[in-house]
Backbone bond lengths (Angstrom), bond angles and torsions (degrees), N, CA, C in turn:
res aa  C-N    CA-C-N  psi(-1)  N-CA   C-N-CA  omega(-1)  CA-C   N-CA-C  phi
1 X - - - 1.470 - - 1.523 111.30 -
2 X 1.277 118.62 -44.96 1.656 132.24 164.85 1.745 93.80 -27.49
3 X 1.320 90.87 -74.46 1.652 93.57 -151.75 1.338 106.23 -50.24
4 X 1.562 114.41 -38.41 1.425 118.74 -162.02 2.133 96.77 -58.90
5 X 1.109 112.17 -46.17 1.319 105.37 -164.12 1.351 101.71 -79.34
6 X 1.563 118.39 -29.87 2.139 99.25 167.74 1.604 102.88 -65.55
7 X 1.009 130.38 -35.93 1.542 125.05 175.07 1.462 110.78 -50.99
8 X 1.444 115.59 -60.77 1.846 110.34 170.98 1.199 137.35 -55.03
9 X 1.505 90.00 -19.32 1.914 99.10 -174.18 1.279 104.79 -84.09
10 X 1.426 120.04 -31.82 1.497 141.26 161.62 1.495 118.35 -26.66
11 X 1.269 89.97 -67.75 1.735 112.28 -153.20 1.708 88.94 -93.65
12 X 1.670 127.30 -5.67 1.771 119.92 151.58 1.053 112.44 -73.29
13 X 1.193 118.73 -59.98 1.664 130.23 168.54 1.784 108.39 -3.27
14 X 1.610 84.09 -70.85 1.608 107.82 -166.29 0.910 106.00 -39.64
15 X 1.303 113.92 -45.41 1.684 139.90 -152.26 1.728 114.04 -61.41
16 X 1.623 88.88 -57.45 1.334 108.42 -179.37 1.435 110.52 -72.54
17 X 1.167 123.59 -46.62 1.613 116.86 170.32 1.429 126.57 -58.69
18 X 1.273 101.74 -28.92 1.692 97.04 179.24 1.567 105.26 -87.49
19 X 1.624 135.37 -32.29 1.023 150.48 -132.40 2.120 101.39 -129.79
20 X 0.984 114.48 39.65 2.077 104.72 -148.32 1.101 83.25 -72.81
21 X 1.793 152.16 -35.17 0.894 141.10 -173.58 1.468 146.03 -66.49
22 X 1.279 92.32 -14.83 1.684 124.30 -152.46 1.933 77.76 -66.28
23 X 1.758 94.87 132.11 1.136 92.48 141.60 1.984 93.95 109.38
24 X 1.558 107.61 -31.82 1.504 123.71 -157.13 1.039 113.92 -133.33
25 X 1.685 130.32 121.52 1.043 123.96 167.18 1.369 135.04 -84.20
26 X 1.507 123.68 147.92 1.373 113.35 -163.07 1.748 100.19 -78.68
27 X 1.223 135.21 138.08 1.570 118.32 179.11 1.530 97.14 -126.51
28 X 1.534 102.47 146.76 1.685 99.94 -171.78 1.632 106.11 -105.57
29 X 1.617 93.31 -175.12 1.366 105.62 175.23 1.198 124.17 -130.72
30 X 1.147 143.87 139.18 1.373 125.39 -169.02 1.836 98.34 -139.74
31 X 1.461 84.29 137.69 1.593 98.73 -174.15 1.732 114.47 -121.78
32 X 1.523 116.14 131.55 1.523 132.61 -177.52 1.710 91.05 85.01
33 X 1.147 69.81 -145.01 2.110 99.86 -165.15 1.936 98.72 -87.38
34 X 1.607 94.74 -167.57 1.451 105.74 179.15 1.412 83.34 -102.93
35 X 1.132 144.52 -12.43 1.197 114.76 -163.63 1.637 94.38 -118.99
36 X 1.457 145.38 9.77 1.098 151.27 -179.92 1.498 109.67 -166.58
37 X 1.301 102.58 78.16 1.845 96.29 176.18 1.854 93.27 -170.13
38 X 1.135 92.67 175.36 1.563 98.21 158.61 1.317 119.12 -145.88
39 X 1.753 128.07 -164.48 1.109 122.93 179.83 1.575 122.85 -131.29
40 X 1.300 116.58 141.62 1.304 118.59 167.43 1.491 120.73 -94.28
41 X 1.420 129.23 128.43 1.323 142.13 171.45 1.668 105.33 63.75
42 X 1.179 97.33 45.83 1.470 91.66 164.23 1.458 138.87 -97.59
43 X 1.452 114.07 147.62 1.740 110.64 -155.13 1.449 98.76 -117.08
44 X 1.184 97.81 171.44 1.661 113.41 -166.50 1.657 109.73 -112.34
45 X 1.383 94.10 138.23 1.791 108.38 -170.05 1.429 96.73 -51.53
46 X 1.364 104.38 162.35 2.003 107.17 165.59 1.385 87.49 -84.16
47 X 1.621 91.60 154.08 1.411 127.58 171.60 1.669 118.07 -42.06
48 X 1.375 101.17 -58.66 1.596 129.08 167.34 1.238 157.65 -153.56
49 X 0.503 139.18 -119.08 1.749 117.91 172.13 1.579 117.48 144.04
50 X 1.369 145.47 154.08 1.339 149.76 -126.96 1.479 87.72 -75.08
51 X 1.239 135.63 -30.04 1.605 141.64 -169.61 0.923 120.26 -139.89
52 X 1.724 133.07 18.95 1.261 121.88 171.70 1.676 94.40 -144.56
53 X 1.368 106.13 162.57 1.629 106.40 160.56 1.743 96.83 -145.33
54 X 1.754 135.11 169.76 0.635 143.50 -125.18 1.747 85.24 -141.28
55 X 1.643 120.94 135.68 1.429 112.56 -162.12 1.181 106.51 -92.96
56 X 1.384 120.59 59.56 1.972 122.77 177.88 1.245 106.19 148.93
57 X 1.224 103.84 115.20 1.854 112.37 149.50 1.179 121.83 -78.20
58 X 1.522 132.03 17.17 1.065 143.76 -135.08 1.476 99.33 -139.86
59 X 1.327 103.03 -54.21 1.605 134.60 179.02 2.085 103.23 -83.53
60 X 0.947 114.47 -12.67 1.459 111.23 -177.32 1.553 99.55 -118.33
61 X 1.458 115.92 -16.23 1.655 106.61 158.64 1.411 118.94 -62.37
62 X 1.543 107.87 -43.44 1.469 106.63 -173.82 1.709 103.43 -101.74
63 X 1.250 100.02 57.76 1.145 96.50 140.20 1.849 122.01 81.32
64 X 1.781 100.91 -16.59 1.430 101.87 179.48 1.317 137.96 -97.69
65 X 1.227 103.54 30.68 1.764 121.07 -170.97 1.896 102.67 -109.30
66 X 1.177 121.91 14.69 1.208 113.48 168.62 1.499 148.29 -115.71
67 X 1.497 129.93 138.46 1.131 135.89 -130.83 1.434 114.06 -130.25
68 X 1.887 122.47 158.24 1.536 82.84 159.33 1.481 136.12 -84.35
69 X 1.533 128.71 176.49 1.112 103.52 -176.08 1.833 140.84 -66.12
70 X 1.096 102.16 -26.02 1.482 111.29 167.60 2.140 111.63 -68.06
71 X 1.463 100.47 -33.16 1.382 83.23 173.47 1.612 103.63 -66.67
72 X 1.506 139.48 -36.32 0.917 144.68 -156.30 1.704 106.93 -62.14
73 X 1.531 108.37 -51.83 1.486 124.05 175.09 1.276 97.50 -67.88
74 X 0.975 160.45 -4.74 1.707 155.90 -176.39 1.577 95.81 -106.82
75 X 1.223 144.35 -56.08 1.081 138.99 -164.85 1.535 90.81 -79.95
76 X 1.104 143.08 -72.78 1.760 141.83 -173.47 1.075 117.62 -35.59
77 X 1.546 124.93 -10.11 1.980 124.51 -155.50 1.576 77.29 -135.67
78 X 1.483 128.60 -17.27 1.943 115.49 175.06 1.377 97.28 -73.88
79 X 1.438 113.87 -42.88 1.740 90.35 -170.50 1.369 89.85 -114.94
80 X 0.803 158.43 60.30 1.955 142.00 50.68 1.377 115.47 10.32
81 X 1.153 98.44 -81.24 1.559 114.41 -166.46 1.747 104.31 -63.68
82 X 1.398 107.68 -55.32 1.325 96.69 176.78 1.196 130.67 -73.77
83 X 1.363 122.47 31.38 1.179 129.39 179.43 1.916 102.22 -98.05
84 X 1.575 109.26 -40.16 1.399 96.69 159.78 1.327 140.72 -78.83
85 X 1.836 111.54 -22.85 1.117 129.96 -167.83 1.944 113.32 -89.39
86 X 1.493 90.84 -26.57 2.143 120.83 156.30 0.639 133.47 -123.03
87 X 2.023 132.93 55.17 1.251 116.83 -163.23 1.456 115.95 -83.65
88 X 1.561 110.88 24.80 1.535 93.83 -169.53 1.685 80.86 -135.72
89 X 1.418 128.76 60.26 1.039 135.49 174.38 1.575 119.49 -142.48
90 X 1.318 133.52 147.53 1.466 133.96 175.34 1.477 95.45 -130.19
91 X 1.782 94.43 162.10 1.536 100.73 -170.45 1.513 85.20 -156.48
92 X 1.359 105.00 148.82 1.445 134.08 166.86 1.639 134.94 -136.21
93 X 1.444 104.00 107.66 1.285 136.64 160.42 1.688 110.64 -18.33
94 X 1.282 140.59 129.32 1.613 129.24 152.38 1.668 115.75 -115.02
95 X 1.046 120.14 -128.76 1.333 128.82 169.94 1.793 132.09 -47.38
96 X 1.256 110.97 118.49 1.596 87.25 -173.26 1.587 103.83 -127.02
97 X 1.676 109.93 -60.51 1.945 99.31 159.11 1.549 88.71 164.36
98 X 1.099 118.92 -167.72 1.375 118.91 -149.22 1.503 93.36 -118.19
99 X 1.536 107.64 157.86 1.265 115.41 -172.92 1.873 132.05 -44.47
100 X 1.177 104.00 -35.67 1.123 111.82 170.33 1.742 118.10 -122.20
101 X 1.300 92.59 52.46 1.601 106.81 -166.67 1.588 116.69 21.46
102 X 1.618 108.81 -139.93 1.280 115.73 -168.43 1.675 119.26 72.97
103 X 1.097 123.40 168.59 1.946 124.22 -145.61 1.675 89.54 -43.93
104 X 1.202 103.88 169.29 1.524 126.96 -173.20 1.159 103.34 -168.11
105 X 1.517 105.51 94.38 2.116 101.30 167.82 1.300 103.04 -91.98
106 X 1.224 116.83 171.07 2.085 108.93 -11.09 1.608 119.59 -68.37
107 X 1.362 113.70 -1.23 1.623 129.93 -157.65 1.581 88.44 -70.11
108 X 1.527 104.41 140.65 1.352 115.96 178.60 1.866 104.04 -85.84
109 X 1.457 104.10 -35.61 1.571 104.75 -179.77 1.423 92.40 -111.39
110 X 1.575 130.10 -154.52 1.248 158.18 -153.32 1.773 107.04 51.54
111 X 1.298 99.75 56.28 1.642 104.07 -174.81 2.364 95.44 -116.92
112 X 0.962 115.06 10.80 1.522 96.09 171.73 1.897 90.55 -148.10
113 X 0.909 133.21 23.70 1.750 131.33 143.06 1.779 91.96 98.12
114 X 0.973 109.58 13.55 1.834 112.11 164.89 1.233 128.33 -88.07
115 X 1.325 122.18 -3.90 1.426 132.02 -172.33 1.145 92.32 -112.05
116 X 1.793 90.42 143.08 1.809 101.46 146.40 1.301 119.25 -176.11
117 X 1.348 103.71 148.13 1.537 101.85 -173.40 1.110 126.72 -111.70
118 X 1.716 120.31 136.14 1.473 125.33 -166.83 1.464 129.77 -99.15
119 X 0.887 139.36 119.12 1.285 126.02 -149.99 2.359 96.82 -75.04
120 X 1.109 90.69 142.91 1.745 103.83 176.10 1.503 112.62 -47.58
121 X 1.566 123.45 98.38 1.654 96.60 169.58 1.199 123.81 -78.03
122 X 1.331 109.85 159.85 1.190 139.88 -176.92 1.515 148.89 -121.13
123 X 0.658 124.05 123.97 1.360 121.36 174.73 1.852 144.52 -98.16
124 X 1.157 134.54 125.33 0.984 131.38 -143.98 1.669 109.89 -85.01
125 X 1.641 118.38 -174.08 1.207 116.60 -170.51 1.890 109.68 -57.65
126 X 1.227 118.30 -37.75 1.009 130.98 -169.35 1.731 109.65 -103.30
127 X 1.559 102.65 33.61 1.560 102.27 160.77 1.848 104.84 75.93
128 X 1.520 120.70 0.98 1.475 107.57 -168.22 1.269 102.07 -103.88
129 X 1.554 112.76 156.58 1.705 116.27 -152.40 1.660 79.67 -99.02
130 X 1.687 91.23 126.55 1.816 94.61 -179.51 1.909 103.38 -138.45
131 X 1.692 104.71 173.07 1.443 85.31 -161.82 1.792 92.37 -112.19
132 X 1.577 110.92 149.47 1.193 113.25 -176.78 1.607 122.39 -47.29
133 X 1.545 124.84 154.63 1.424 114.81 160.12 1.210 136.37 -54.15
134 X 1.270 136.44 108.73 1.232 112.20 -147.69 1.874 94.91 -137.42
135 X 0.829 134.47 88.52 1.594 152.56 165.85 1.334 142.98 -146.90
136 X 1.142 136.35 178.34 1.902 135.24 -165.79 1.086 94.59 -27.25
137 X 1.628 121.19 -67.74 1.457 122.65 -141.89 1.463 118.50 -61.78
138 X 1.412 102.84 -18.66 1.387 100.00 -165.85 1.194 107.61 -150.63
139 X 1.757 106.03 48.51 1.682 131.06 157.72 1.727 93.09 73.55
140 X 1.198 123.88 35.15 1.628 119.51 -174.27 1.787 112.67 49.68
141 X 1.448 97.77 20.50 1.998 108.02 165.09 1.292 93.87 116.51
142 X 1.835 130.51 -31.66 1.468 118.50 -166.67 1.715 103.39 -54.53
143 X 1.393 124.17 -15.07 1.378 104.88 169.26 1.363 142.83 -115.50
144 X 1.561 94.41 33.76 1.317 120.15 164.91 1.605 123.51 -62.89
145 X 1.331 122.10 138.95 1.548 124.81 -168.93 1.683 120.83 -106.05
146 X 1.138 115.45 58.83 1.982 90.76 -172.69 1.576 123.72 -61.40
147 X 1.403 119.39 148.75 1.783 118.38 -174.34 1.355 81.81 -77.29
148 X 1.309 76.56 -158.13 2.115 105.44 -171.86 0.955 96.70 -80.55
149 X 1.126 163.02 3.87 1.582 166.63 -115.50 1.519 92.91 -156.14
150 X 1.010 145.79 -46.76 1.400 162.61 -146.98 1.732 97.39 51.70
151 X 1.452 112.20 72.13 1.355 128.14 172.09 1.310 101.68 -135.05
152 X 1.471 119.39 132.07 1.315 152.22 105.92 1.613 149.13 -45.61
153 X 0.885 137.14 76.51 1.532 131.46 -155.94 1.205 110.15 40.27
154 X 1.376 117.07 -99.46 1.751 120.25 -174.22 1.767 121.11 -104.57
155 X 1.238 100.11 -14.97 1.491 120.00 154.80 1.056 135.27 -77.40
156 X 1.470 132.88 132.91 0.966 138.43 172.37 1.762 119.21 -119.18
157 X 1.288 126.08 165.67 1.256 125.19 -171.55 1.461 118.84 -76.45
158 X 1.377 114.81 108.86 1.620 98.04 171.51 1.440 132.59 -100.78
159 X 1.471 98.49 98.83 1.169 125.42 -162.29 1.897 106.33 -46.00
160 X 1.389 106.35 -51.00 1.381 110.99 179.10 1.463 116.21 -42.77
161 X 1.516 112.28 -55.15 1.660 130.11 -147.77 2.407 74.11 -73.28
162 X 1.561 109.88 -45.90 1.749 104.28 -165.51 1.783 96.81 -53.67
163 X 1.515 106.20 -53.62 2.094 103.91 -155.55 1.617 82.96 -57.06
164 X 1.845 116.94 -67.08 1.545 102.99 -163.56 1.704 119.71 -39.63
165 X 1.097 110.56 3.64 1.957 102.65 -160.77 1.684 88.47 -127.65
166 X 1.614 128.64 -17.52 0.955 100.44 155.35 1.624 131.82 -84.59
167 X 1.352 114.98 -33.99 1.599 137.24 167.06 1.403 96.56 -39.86
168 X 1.093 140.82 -56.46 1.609 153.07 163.28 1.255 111.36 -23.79
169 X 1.331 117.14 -54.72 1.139 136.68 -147.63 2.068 95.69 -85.10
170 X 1.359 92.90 -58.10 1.177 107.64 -164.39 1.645 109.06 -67.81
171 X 1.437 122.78 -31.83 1.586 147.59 163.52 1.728 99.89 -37.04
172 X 1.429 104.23 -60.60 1.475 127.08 -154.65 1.584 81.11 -53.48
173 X 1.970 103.97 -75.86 1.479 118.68 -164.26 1.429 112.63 -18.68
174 X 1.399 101.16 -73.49 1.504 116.19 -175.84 1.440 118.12 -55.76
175 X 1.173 126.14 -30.10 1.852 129.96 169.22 1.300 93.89 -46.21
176 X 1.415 122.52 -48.02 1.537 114.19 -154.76 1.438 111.40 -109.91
177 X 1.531 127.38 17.05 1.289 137.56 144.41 1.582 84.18 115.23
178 X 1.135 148.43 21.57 1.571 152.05 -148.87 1.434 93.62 -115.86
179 X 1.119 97.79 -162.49 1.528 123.04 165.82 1.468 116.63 179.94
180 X 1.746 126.43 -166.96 1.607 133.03 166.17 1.789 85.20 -119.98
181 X 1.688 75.95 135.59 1.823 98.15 173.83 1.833 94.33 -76.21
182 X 1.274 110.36 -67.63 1.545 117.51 -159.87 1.584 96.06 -133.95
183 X 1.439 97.92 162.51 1.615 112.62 168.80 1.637 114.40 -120.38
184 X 1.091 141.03 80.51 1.910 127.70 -165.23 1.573 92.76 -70.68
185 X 1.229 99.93 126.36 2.059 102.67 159.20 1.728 93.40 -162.93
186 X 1.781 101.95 136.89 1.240 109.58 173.83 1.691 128.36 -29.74
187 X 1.672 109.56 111.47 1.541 88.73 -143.13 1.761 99.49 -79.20
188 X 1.273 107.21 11.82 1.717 120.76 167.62 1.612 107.17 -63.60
189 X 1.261 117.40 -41.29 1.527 130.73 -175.00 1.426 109.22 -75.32
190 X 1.360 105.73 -37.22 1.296 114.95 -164.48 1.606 123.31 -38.93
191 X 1.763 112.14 -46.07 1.158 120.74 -176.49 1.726 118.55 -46.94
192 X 1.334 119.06 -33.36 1.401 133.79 -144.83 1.882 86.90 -87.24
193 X 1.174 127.28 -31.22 1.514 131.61 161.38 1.111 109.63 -27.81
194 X 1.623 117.16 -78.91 1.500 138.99 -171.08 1.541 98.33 -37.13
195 X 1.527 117.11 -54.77 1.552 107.01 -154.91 1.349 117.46 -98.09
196 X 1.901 114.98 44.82 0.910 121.49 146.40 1.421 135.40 -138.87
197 X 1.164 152.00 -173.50 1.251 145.64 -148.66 1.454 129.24 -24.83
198 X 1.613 79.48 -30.23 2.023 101.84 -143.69 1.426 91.29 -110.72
199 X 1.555 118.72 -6.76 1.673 100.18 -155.82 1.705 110.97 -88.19
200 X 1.158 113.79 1.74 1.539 109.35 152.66 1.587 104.12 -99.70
201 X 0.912 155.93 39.09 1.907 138.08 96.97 1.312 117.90 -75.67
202 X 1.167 123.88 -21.12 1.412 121.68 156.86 1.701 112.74 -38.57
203 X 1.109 91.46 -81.57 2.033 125.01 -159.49 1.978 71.73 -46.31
204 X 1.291 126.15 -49.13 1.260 111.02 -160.93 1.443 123.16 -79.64
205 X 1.272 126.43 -52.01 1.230 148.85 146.72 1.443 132.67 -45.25
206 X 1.236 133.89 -61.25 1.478 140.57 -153.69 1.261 105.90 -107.35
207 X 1.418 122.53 120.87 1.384 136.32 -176.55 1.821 87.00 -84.06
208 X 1.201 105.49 141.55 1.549 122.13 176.72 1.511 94.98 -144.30
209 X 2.005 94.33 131.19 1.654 107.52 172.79 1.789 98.10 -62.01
210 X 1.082 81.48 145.83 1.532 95.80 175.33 1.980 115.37 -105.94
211 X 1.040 108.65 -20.49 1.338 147.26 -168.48 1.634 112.05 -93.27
212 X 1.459 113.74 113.20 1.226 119.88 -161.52 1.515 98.58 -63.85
213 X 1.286 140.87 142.46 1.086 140.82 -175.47 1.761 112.45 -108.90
214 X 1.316 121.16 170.96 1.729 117.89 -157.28 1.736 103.10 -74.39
215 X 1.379 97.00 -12.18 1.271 110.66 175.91 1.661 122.74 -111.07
216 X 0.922 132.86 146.01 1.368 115.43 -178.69 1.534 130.32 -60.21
217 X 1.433 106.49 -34.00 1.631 126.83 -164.03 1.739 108.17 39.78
218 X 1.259 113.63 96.75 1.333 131.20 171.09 1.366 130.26 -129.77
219 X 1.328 83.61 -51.86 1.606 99.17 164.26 1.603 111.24 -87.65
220 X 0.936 137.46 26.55 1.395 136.99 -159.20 1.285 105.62 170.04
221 X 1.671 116.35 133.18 1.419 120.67 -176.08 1.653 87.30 -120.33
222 X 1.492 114.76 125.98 1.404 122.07 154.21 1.439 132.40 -71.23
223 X 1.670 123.73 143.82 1.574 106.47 -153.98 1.495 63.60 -137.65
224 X 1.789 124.15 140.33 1.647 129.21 128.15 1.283 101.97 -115.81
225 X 1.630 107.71 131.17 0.988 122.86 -178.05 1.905 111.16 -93.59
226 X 1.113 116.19 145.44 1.182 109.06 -177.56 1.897 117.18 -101.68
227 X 1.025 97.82 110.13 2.137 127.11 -164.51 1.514 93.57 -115.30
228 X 1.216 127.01 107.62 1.707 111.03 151.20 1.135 128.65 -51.33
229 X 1.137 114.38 142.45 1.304 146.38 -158.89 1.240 121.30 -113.48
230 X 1.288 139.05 122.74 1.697 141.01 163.62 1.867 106.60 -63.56
């Protein structure tokens, strides 16, 4: 019987050393602003998921797919949810900031794990919800152009699949005592929001820059979520 219990205490041991996490989530901290702060213990989005994928394996090797953790649980349970409320929709994740925040070029903010940017959905010639190009050639999509039309070659913007995934977003926040500080999207584009499903919780809820930003945001809608901060 001796042996049996140095054998179990053994094979916990193991357990716990290979495993220290099991059981605990890591929760972060984020200190100053998005545009002057950084972050403590911050984790990185999954890769993908039944309706979303993430715009670079390339960009999540080095390091730029990470968030704090409550933004992380807010974005994972939006397309959760929109997986029943859009099941015939995909969405893609871009830039968010580095593990322990602090500057992030070219991004003027995503320096304390509150930012992040989503790539524009879209839809294809034949109406199917598809995810932008997103690699070297063409800045991993940041240098993609939409007209006034919110057209792209054979894509066009689907405005529905963007309000439902922000309303999502903002649903999530508030479940968990959170909220969204701001929304950046070309405020030329902006109108085409309103005139669908969602755009009276918009008009009610979602602060949108109104204010052309140094960047265009077209291909990409910016989200800071609002997390207290030390």
């Amino acid at each position: 019987m001796l042996i049996n219990r140095r054998y179990l205490s053994f094979i916990l041991s193991v357990f716990c050393l290979l495993f220290p996490l099991a059981g605990t989530a890591q929760q972060s901290t984020c200190h100053g602003t998005t545009s002057n702060g950084h972050l403590a213990n911050g984790v990185q989005l999954p890769s993908d998921g039944v309706n979303f994928i993430g715009y670079s394996l390339i960009a999540r090797w080095a390091g730029r797919t990470y968030v704090h953790s409550a933004v992380r649980d807010i974005i994972v349970a939006s397309y959760q949810s929109l997986e029943a409320e859009q099941p015939d929709k995909v969405y893609q994740y871009a830039e968010t900031g580095f593990e322990s925040g602090g500057q992030f070029k070219p991004h003027k903010t995503h320096r304390n794990g509150l930012s992040v940017d989503f790539m524009t959905p879209v839809v294809d010639a034949e109406g199917r919800s598809v995810h932008l190009p997103t690699h070297l050639l063409n800045k991993f999509g940041y240098s993609i152009e939409f007209d006034g039309n919110g057209q792209y070659q054979d894509k066009h913007i689907d405005y529905t699949a963007m309000a439902a995934h922000i309303v999502a977003l903002h649903r999530e926040a508030t479940r968990r005592g959170y909220d969204l500080w701001r929304v950046i999207f070309d405020p030329t584009l902006q109108p085409a929001l309103y005139d669908t499903p969602y755009g009276q919780y918009l008009k009610q809820h979602i602060r949108f820059s109104t204010r052309r930003s140094w960047v265009r945001h077209d291909e990409h809608y910016h989200v800071d979520f609002a997390v207290p901060c030390q």
